[in-house]
C-alpha positions as CSV (number, residue, x, y, z in Angstrom):
1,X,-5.5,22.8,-23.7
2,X,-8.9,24.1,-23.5
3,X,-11.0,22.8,-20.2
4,X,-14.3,21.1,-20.9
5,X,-17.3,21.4,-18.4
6,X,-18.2,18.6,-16.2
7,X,-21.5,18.3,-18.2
8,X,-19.5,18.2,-21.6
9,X,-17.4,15.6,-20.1
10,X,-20.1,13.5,-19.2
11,X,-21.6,13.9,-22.6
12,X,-18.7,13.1,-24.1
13,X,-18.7,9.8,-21.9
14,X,-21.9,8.9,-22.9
15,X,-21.4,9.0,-26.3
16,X,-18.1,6.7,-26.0
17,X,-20.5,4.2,-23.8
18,X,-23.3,4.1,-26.2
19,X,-20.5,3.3,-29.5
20,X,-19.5,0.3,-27.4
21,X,-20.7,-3.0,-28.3
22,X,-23.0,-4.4,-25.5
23,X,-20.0,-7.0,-24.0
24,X,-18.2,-4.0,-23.5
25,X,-20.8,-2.1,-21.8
26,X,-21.8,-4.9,-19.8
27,X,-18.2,-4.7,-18.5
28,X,-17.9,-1.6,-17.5
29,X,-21.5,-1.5,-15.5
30,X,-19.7,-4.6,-13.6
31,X,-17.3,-2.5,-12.6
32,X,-19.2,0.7,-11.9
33,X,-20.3,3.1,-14.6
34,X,-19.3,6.3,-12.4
35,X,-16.0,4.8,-11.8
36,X,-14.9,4.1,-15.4
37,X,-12.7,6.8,-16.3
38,X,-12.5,6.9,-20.4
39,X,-10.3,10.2,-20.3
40,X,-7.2,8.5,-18.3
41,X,-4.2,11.3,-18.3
42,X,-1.3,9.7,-20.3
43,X,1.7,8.6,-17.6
44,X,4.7,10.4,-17.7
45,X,7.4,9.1,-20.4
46,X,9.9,7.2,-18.8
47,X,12.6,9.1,-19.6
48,X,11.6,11.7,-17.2
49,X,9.9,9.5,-14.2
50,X,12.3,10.4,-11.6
51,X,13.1,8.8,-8.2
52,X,12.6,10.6,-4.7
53,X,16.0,12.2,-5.2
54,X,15.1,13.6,-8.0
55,X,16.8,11.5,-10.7
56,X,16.0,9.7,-13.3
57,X,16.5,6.0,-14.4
58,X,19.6,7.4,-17.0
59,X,21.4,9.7,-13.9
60,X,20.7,6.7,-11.5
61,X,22.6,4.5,-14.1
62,X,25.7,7.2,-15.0
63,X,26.6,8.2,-11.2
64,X,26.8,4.7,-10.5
65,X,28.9,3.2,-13.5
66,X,31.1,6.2,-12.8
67,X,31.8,4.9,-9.3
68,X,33.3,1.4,-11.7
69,X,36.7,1.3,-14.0
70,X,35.2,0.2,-17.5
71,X,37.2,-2.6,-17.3
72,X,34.9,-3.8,-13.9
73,X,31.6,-4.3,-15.8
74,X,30.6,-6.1,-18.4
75,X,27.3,-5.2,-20.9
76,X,25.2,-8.2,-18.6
77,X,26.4,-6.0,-15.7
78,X,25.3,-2.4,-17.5
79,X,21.7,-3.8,-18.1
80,X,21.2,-5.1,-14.8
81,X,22.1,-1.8,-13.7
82,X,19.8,-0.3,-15.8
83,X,16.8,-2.9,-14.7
84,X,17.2,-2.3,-11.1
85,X,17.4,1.3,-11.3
86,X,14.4,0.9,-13.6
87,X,12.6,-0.6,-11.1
88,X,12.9,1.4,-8.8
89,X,12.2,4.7,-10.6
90,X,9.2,2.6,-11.0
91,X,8.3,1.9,-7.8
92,X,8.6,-2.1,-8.9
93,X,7.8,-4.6,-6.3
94,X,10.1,-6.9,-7.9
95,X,13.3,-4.7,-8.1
96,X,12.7,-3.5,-4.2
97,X,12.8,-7.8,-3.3
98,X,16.1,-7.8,-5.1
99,X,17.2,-4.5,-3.7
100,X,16.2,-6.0,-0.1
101,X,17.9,-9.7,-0.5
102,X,21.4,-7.5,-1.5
103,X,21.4,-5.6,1.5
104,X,21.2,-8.1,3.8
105,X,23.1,-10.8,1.7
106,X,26.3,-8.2,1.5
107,X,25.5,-7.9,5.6
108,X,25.4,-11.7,6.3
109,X,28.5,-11.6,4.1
110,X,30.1,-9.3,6.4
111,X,29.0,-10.8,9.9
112,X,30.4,-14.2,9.1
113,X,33.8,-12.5,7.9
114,X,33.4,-13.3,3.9
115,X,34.0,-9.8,2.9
């Protein structure tokens, strides 16, 4: 991939700014011209996002169904695996809550003799 200039970029910016229609220019001067970034780099498929160890949503999802008989999990179970180790591939506020509350659930469960 060829590298442009910082003139030709901002060239190239202007010319996207100028076919806007005026709404959408009015828009983006709200928010700051020099901050609006028309040439965002695509994100990373999600098939090869990976987690701090180095593995992705699918390994995350094998190692752990391996550590289960078959027989153990149903399909519901298999996609929740698959959400929650989505989540946190992605960094997900949502999944980390979840991941949190299961922690400490399974060690209330443990100091009150339930497990």
């Amino acid at each position: 991939m060829n590298k442009i200039s910082p003139e030709e970029e901002e060239k190239r910016k202007k010319a996207i700014f100028e076919g806007m229609s005026p709404r959408r220019q009015k828009h983006i001067l709200k928010k700051g011209y020099e901050n609006w970034e028309p040439f965002q780099k695509p994100k990373d498929p999600i098939d090869i996002r990976k987690d701090e160890t180095k593995r992705t949503t699918q390994s995350l999802v094998r190692e752990f169904l391996q550590t289960k008989d078959f027989e153990e999990y149903s399909n519901a179970y298999g996609r929740g695996v698959f959400e929650i180790c989505l989540g946190i591939i992605n960094n997900d506020e949502r999944f980390k809550g979840m991941y949190e509350v299961s922690v400490w659930y399974r060690e209330l469960l443990k100091r009150e003799g339930h497990e």
